[in-house]
N, C-alpha and C positions, 0 to 999 in steps of 0.2 A: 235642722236649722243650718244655717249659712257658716263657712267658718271666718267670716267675719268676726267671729266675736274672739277668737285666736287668745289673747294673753287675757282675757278675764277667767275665775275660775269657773268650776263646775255648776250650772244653776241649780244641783239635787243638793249640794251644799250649805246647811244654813251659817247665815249671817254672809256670805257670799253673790255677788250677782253677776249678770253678765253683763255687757254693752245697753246703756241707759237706754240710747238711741233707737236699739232691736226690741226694746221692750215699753212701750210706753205706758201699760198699765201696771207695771212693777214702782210703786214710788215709796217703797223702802228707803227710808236713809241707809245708802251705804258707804263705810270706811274707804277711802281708797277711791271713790269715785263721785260724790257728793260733796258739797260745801253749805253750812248754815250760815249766815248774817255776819255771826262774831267772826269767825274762823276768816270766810271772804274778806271781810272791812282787814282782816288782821294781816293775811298776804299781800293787800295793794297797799296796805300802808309799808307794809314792810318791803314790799319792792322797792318804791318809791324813795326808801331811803337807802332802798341798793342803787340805785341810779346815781343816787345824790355822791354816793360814796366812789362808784366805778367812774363816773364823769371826770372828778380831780383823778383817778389814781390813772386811770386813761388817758389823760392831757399832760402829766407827767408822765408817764414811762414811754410812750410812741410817739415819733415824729409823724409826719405827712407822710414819706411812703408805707410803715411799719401801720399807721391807721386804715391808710385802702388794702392791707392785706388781714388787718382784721376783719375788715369787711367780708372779702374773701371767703375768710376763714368761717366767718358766723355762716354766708350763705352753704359752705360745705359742710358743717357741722348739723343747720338745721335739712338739709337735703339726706344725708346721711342719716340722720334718726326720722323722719318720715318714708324712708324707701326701707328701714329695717324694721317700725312698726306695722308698715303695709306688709311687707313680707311675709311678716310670723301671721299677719293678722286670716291671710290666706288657706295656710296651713291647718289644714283640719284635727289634726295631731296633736296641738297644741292647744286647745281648747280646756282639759282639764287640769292646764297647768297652772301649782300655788302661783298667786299674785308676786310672793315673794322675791321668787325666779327672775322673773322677766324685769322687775323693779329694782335686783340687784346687776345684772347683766347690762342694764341701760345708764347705770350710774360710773359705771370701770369708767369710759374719756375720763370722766372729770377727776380722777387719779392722776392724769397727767402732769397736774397742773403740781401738788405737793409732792410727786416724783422728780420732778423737775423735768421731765420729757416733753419735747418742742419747745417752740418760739416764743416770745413772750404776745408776740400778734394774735396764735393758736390760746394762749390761757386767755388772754381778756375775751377773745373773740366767745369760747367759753363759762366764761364771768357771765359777759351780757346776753348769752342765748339761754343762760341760766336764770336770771331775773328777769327777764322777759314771761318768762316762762311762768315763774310766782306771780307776778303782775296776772297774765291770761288766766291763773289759776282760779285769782280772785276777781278778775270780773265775769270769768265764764262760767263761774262757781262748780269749777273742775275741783276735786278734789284728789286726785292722782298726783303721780312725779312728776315735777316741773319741770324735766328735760322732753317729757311728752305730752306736753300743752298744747305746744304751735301743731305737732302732728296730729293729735286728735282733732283741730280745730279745722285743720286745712282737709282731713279724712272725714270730717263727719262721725266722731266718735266718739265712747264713753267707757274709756277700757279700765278695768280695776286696775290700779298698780298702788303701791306704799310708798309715801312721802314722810319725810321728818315731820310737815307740817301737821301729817292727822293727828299728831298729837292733840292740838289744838281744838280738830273735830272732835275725838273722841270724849275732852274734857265739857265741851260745849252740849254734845248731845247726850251726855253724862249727867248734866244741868238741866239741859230740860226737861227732863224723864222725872226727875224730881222736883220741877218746878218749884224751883227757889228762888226768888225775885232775890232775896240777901245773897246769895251763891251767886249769880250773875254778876251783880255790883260789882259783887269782890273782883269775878275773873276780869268785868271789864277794868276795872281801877289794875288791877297785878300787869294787864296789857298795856293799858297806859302808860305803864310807868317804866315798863319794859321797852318802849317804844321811845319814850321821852329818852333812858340810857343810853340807845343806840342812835338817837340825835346830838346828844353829848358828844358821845365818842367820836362820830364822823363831823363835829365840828373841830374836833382837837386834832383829826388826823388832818383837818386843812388849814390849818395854824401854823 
């Protein structure tokens, strides 16, 4: 096989798979590259009210010039992690490598931001190539890092990597496998309300 499939892991490994894309009779639910219904609805909503929230905190902290260098900044940042997904994705070597890896590796930038390291142009610009990215997650029903959304998207791909958000899938496809219409309720009602909190919150932050 092609080493396209570069940072998913080993397909002799279970519960593991490689590039959705390279394999289209593989339609295992997998962790890290899959999204079910709840999970998807549950990243665009939650992007969405990442927008709502980086829109004020963005029109407060950057004037006009410090905004076209954010701009900048997002298109170096999303350049940068699609020329370093393609890269590895090349690299035949790297093929049997844990998901882990490559998913903690691609997450260091966004350190910058609670280090205090650069501009405050470079952190939003960050911020919003970061919810962007949840957004694509959930309607492209990517279930990988949201730093590697737009590069899968713009590559044509379906690389394993770990998100915080598989939580979400895990609990969902956890649910289904036991088919409990009361277990669903429940998760959708605990998301709602989870969702409604962080409505709250980002109303008080623009108060």
């Amino acid at each position: 096989m092609e080493g396209t499939h570069a940072m998913s892991h080993d397909t002799g490994t279970a519960d593991r798979a490689v590039d959705h894309s390279d394999t289209p009779a593989d339609r295992r639910f997998v962790i890290g590259r899959d999204v079910g219904p709840v999970a998807g609805w549950f990243r665009i909503i939650f992007g969405l009210i990442a927008v709502a929230s980086l829109w004020y905190r963005v029109d407060k902290a950057l004037d006009g010039g410090e905004l076209a260098m954010m701009v900048v900044w997002f298109a170096v940042v999303a350049a940068v992690y699609t020329a370093v997904i393609w890269f590895f994705g090349r690299i035949d070597r790297f093929r049997g490598v844990s998901p882990w890896i490559p998913s903690a590796l691609l997450q260091l930038p966004m350190m910058l931001y609670p280090m205090g390291i650069g501009s405050d142009p470079l952190h939003q610009a960050l911020a919003v190539y970061t919810t962007i990215g949840v957004l694509l997650c959930g309607v492209a029903r990517y279930g990988g890092l949201e730093v590697a959304a737009l590069p899968m998207l713009l590559l044509g791909r379906r690389t394993v990597l770990y998100s915080p958000f598989n939580a979400v899938d895990i609990v969902e496809q956890a649910f289904r496998r036991e088919r409990t219409r009361g277990v669903m309720w429940a998760t959708s009602l605990t998301l709602t309300v989870f969702v409604l909190i962080e409505i709250r919150w980002v109303s008080t932050q623009q108060s």
